[in-house]
DRENZA-359781 format. One record per atom (N, C-alpha, C): residue number from 1; residue in one letter; atom name; x, y, z. Coordinates in nm, 4 decimals, padded with zeros to 6 digits. Example, Ala and Ser with C-alpha at 12.3 -4.5 7.8 and 13.67 -1.06 7.14 Angstrom:
<nodes>
1,A,N,01.3190,-00.5690,00.7800
1,A,CA,01.2300,-00.4500,00.7800
1,A,C,01.3200,-00.3300,00.7800
2,S,N,01.2850,-00.2250,00.7080
2,S,CA,01.3670,-00.1060,00.7140
2,S,C,01.2900,00.0030,00.7870
</nodes>
This chain:
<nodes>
1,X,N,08.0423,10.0075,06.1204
1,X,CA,08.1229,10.0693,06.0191
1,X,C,08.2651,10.0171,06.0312
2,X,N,08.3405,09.9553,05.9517
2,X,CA,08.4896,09.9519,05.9108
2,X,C,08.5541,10.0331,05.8919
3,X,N,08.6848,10.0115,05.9013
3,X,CA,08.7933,10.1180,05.9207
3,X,C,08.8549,10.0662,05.7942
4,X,N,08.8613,10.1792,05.6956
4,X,CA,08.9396,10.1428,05.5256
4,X,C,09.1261,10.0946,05.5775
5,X,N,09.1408,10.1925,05.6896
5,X,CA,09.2711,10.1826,05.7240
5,X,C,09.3412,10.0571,05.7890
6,X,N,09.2514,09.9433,05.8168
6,X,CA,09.3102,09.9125,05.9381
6,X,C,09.2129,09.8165,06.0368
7,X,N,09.2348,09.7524,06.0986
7,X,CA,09.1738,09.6433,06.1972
7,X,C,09.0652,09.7585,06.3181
8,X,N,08.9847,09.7480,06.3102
8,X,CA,08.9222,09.8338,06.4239
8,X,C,08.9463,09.7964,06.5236
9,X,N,08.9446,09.6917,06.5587
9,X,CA,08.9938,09.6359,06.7027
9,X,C,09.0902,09.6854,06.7791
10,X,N,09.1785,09.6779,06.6953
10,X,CA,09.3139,09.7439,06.7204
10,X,C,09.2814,09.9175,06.7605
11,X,N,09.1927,09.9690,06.7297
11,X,CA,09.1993,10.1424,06.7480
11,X,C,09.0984,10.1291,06.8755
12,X,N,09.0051,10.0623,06.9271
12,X,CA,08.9041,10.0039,07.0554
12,X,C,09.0523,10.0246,07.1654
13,X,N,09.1450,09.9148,07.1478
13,X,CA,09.2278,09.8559,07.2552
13,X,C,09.2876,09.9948,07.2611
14,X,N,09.3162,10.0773,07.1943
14,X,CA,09.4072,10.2202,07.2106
14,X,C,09.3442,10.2901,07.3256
15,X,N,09.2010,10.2932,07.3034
15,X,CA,09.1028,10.4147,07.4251
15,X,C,09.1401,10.3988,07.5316
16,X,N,09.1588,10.4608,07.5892
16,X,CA,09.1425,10.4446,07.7670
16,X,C,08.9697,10.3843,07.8224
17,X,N,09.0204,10.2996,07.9150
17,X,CA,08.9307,10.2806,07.9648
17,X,C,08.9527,10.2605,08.1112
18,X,N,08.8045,10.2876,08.2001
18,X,CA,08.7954,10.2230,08.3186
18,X,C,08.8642,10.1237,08.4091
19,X,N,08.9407,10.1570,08.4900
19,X,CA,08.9386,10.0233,08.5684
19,X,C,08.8455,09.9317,08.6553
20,X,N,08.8357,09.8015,08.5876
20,X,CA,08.7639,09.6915,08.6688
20,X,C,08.8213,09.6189,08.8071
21,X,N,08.7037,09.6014,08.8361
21,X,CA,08.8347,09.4966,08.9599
21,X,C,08.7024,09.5660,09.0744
22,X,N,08.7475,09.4718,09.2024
22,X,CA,08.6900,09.5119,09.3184
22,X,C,08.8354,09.5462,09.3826
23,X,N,08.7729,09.6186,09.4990
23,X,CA,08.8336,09.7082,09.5618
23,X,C,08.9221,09.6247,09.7224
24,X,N,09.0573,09.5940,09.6683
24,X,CA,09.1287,09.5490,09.7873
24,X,C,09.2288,09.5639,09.9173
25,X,N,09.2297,09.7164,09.8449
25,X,CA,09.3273,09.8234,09.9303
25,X,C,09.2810,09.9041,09.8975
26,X,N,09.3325,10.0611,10.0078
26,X,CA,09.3318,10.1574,09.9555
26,X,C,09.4657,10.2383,10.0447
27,X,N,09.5593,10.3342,09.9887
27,X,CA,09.6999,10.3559,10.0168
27,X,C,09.6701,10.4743,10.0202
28,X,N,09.7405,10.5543,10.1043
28,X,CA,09.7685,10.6672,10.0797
28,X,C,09.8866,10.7663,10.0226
29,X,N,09.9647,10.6544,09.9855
29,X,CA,10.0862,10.6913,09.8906
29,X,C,10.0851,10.5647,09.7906
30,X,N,10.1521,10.6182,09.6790
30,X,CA,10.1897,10.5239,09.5698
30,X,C,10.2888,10.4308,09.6332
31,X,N,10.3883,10.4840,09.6702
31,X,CA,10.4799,10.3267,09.7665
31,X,C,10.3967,10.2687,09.8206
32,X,N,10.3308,10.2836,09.8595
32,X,CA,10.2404,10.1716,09.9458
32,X,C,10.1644,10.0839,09.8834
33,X,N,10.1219,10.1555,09.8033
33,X,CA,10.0221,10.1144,09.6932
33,X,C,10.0960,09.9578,09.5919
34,X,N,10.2349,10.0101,09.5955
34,X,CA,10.3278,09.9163,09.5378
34,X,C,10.3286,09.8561,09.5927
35,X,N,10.3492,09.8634,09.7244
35,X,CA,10.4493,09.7782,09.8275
35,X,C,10.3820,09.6351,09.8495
36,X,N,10.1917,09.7000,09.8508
36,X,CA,10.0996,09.5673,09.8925
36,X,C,10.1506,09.4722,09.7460
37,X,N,10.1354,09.5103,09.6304
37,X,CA,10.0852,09.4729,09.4743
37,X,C,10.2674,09.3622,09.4815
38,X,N,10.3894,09.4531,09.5119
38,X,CA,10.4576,09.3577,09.5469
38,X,C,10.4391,09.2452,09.6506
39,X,N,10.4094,09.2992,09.7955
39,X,CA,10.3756,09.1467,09.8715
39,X,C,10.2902,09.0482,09.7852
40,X,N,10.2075,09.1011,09.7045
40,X,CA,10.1085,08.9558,09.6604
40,X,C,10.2083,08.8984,09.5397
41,X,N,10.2743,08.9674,09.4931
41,X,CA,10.3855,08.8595,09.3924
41,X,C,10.4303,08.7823,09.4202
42,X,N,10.5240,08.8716,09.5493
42,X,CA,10.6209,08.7448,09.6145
42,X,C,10.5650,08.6036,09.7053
43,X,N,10.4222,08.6558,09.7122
43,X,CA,10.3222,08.5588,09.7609
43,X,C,10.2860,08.4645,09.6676
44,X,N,10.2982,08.4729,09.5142
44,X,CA,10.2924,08.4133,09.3967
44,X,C,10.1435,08.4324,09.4335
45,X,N,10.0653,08.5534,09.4637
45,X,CA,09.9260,08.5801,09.3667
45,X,C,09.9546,08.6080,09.2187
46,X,N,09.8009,08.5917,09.1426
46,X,CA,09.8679,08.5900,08.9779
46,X,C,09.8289,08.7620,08.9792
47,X,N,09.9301,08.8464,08.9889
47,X,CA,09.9180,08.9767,08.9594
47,X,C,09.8820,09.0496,08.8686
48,X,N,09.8534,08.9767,08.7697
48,X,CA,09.7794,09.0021,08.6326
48,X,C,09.6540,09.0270,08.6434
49,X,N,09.6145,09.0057,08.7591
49,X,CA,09.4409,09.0578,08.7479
49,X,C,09.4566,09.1922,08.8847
50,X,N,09.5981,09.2487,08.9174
50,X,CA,09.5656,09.3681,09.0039
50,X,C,09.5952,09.4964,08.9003
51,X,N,09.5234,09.6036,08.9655
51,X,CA,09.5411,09.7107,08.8831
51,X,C,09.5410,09.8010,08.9936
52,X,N,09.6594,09.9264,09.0100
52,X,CA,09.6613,10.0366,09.0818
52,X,C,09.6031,10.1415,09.0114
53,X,N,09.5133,10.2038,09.0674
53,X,CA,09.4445,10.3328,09.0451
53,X,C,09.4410,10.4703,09.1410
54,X,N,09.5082,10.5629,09.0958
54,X,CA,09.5194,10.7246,09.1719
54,X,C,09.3822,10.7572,09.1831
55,X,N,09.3119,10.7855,09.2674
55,X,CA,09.1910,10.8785,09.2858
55,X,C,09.1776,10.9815,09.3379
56,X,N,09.1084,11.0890,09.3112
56,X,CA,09.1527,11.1987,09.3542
56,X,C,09.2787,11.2657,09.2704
57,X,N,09.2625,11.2551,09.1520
57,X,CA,09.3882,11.3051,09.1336
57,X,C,09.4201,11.5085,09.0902
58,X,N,09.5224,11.5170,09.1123
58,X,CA,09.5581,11.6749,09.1700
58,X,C,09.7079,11.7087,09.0636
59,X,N,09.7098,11.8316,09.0138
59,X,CA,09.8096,11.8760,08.9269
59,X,C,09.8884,11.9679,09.0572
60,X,N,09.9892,11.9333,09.0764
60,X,CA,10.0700,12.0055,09.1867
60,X,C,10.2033,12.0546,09.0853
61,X,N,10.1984,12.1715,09.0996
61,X,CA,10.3166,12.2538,09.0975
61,X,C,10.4430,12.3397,09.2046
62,X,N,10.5145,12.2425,09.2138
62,X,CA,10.6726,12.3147,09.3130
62,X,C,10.7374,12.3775,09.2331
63,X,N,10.7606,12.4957,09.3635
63,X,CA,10.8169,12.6385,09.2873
63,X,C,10.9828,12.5947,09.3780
64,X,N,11.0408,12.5874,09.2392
64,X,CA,11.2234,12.5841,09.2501
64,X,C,11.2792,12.7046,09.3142
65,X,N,11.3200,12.8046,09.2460
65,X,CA,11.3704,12.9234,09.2991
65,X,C,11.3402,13.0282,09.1966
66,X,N,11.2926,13.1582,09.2538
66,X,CA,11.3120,13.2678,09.2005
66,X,C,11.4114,13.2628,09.0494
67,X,N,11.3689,13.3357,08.9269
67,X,CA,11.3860,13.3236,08.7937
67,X,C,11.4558,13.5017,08.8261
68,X,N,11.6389,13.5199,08.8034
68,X,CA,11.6504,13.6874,08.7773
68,X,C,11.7262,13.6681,08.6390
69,X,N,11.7153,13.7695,08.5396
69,X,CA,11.8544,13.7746,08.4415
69,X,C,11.9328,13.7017,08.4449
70,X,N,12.0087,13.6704,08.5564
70,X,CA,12.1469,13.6576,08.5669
70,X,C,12.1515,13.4404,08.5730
71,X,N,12.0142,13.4402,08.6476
71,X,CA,12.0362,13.2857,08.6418
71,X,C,11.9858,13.2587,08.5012
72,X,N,11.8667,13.3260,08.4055
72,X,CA,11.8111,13.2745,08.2701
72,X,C,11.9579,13.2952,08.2251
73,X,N,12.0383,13.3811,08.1933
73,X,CA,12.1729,13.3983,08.0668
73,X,C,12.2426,13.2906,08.1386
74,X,N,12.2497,13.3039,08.3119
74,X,CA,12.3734,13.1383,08.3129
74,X,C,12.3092,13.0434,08.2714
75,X,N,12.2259,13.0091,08.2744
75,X,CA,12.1344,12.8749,08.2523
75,X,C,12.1396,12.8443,08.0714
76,X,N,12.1094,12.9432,08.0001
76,X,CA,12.1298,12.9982,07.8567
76,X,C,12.2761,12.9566,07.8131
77,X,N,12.3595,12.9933,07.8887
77,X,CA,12.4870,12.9551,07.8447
77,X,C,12.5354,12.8228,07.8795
78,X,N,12.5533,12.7677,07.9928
78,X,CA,12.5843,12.5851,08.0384
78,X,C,12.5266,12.5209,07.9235
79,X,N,12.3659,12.5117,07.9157
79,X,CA,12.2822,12.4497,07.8180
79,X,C,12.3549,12.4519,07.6680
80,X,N,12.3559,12.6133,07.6206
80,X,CA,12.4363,12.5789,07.4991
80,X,C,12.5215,12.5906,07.4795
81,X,N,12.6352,12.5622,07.6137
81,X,CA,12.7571,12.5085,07.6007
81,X,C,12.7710,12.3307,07.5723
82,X,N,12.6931,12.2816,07.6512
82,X,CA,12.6920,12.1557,07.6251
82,X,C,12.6613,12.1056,07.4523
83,X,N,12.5607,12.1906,07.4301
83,X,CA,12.5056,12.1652,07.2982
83,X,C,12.6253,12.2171,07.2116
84,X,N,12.6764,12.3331,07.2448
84,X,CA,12.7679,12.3381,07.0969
84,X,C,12.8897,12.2697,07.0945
85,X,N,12.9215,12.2019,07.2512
85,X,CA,13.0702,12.1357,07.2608
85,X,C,12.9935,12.0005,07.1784
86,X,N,12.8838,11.9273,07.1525
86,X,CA,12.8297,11.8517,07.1067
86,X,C,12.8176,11.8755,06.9866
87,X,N,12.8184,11.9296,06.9032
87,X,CA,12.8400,11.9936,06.7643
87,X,C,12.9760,11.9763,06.7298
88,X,N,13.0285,12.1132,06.7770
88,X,CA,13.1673,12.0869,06.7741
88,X,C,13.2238,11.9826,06.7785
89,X,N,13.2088,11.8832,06.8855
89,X,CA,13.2897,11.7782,06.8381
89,X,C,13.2077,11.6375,06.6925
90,X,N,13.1378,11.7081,06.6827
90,X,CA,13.1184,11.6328,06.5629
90,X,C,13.1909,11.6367,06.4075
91,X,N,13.1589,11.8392,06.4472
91,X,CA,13.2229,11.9162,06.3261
91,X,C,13.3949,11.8622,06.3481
92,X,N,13.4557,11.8481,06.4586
92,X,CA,13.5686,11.8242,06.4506
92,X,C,13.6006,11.6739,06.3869
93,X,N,13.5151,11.5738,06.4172
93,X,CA,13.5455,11.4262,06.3328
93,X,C,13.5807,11.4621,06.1842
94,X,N,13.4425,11.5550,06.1199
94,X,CA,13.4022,11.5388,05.9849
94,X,C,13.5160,11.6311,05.9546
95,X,N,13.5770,11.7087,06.0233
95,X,CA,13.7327,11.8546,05.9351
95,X,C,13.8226,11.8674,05.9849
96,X,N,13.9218,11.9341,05.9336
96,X,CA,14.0725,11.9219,05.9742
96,X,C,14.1128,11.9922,06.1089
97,X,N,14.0163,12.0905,06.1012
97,X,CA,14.0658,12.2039,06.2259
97,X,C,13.9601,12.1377,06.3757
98,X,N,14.0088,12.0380,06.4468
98,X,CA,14.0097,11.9881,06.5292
98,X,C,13.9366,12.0862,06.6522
99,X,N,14.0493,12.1444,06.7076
99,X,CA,14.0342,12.2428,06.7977
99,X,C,13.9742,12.3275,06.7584
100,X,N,13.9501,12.4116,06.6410
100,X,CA,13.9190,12.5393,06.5977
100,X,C,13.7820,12.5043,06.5964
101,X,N,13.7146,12.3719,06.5655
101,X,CA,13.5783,12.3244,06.5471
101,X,C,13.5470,12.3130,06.6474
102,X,N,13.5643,12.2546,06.7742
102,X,CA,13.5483,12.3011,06.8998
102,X,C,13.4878,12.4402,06.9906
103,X,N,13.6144,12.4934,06.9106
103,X,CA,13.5977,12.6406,07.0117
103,X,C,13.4604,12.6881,06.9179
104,X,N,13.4418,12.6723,06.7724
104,X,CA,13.3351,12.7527,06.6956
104,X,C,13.2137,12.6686,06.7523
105,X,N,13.2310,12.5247,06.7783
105,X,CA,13.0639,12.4687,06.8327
105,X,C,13.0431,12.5480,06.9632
106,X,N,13.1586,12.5398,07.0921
106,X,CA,13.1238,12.6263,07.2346
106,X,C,13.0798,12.7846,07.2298
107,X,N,13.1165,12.8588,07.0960
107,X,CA,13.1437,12.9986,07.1103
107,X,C,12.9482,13.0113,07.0714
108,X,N,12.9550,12.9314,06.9411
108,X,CA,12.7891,12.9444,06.8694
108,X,C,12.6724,12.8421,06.9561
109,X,N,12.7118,12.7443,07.0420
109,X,CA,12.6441,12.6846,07.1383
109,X,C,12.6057,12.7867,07.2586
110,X,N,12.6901,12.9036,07.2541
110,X,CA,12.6614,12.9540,07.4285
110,X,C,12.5629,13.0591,07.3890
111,X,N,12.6245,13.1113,07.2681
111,X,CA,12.5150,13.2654,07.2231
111,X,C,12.4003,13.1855,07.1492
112,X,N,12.3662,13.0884,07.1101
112,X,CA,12.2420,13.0009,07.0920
112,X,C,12.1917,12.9713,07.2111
113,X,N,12.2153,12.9877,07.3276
113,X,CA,12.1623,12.9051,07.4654
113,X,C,12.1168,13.0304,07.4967
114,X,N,12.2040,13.1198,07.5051
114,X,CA,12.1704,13.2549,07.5311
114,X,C,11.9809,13.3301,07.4759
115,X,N,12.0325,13.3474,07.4110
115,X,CA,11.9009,13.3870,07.2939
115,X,C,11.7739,13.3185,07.3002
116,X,N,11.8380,13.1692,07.3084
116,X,CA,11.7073,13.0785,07.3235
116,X,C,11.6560,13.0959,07.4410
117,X,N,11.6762,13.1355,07.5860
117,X,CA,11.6324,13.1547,07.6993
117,X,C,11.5926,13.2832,07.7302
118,X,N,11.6631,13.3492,07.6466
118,X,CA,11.6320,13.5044,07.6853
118,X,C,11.4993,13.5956,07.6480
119,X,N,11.4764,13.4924,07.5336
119,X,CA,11.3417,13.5909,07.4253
119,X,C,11.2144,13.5157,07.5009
120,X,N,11.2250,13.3907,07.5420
120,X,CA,11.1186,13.4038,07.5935
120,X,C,11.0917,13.3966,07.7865
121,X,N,11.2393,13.4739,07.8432
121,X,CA,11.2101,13.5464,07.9778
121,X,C,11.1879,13.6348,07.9810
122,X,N,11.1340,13.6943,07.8739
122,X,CA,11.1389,13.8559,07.8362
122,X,C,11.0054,13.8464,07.7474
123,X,N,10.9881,13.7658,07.7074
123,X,CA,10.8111,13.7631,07.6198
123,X,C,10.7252,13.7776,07.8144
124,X,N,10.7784,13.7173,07.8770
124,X,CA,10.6641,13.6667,08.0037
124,X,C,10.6517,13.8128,08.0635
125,X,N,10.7331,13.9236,08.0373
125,X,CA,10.7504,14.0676,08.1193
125,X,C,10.6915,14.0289,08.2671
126,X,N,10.7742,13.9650,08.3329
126,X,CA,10.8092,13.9617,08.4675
126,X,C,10.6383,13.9010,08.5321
127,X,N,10.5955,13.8333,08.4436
127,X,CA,10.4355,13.7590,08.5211
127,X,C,10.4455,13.6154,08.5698
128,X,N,10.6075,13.5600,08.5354
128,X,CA,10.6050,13.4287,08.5961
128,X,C,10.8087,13.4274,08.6374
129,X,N,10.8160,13.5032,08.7221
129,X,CA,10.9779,13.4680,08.7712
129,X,C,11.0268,13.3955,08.8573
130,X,N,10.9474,13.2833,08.8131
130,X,CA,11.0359,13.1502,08.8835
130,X,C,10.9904,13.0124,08.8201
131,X,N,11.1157,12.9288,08.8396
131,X,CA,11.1348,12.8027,08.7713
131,X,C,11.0318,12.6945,08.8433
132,X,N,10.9377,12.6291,08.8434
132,X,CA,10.8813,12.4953,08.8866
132,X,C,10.8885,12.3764,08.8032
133,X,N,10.8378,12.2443,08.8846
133,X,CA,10.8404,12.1678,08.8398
133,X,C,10.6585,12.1423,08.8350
134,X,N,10.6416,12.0340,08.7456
134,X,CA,10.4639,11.9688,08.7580
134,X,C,10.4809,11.8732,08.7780
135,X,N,10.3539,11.8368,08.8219
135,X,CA,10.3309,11.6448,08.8731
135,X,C,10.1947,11.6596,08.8934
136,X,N,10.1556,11.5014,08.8808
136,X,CA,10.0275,11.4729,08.9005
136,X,C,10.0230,11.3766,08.9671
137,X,N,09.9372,11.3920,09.0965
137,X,CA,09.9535,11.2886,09.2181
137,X,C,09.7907,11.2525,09.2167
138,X,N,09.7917,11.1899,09.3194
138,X,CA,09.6319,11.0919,09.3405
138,X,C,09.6197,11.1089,09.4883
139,X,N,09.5629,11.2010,09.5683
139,X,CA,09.4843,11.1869,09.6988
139,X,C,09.5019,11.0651,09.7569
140,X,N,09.4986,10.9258,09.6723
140,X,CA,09.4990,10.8112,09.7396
140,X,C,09.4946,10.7079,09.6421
141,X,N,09.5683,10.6032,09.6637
141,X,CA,09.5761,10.4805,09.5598
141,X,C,09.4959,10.3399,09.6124
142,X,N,09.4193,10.3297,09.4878
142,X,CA,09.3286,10.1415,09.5376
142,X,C,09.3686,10.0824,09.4494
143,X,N,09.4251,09.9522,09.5116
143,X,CA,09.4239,09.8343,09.4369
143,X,C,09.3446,09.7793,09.4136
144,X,N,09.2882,09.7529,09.3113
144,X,CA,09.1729,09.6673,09.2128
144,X,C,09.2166,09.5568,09.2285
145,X,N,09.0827,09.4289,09.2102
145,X,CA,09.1482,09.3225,09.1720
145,X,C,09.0669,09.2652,09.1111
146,X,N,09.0528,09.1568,08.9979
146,X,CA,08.9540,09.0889,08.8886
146,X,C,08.8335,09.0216,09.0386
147,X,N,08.7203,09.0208,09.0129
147,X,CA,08.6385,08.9273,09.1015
147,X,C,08.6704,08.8381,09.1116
148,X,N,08.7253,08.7065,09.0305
148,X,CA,08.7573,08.5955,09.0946
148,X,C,08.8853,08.5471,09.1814
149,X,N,08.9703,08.6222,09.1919
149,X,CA,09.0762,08.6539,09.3094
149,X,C,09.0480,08.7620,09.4359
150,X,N,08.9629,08.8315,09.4112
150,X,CA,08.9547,08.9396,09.5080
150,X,C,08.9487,08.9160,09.6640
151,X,N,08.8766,08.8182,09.7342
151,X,CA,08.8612,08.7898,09.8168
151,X,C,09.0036,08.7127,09.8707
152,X,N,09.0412,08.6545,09.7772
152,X,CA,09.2342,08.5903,09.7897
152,X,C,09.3032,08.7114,09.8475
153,X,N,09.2564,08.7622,09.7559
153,X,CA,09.3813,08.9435,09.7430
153,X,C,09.3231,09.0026,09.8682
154,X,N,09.2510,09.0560,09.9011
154,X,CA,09.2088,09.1167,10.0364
154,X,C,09.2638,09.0396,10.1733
155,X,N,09.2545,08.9068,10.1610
155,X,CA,09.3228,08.8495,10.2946
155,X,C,09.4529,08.8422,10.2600
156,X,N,09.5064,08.8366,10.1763
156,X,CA,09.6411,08.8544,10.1674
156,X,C,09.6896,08.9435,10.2374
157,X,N,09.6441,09.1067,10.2138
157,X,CA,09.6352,09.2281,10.2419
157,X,C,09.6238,09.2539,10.3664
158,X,N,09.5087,09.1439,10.3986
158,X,CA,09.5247,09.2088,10.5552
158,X,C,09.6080,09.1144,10.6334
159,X,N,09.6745,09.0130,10.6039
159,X,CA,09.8117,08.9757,10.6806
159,X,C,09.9206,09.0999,10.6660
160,X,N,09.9170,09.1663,10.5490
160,X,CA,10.0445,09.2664,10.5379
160,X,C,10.0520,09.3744,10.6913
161,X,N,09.9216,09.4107,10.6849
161,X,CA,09.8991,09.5422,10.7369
161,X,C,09.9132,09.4415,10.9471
162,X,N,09.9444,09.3573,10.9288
162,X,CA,09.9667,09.2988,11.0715
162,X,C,10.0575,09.3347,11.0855
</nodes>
């Protein structure tokens, strides 16, 4: 079947797919994982046939600090202070009242920062009071490599690890 829209080929190359390659490392951190994929550059292997792959991979969430009132409204206010001094000085290019456009972007930037943080620390009624970050890590990283270099790439590899 054809695509009325458009080259099909082109929507194939979009999918994700599999990584190929045999297996020439395996890291237990992503630096490392780099570190080999750099030695074989600077070795002038053709790096175009390595591919790093996370396995094992894991959604980790770090918890920042405790979420009270007092840090959501400061946090509410910096934020749309920045944003309305960013307004403001726009409004001040485009009109006469310079300063006065200023103080009206900081005054309507802070009670906009405000509001915007507040309605929804207060939708959560106290089931998530604290700030994290997300990431997605890999148990462990392998370098792939096309079959007809692989055996290149593996002794390479194991001079590194000397």
């Amino acid at each position: 079947m054809t695509n009325p829209l458009g080259n099909s080929n082109r929507n194939r190359q979009a999918l994700p797919t599999p990584p190929s390659g045999w297996p020439v490392g395996s890291y237990p951190t992503y630096a490392e994982a780099q570190r080999a994929v750099d030695y074989l550059a600077d070795n002038h292997f053709p790096v175009e046939n390595v591919t790093i792959v996370g396995v094992d991979l894991m959604q980790v969430e770090r918890v920042l600090y405790r979420l009270t009132w007092g840090k959501v409204i400061g946090g509410g206010m910096v934020s749309g202070a920045w944003l309305g001094l960013f307004f403001g000085l726009l409004l001040s290019i485009f009109s006469s009242g310079g300063a006065l456009a200023l103080l009206v972007g900081l005054v309507g930037g802070v009670i906009f920062g405000v509001i915007s943080t507040s309605i929804p620390y207060a939708a959560t009624r106290g089931q998530r009071d604290f700030a994290s970050t997300m990431q997605l890590v890999a148990g462990r990283y392998d370098v792939l490599c096309e079959p007809k270099a692989a055996e290149q790439a593996r002794d390479m590899l194991a001079r590194l690890a000397i």
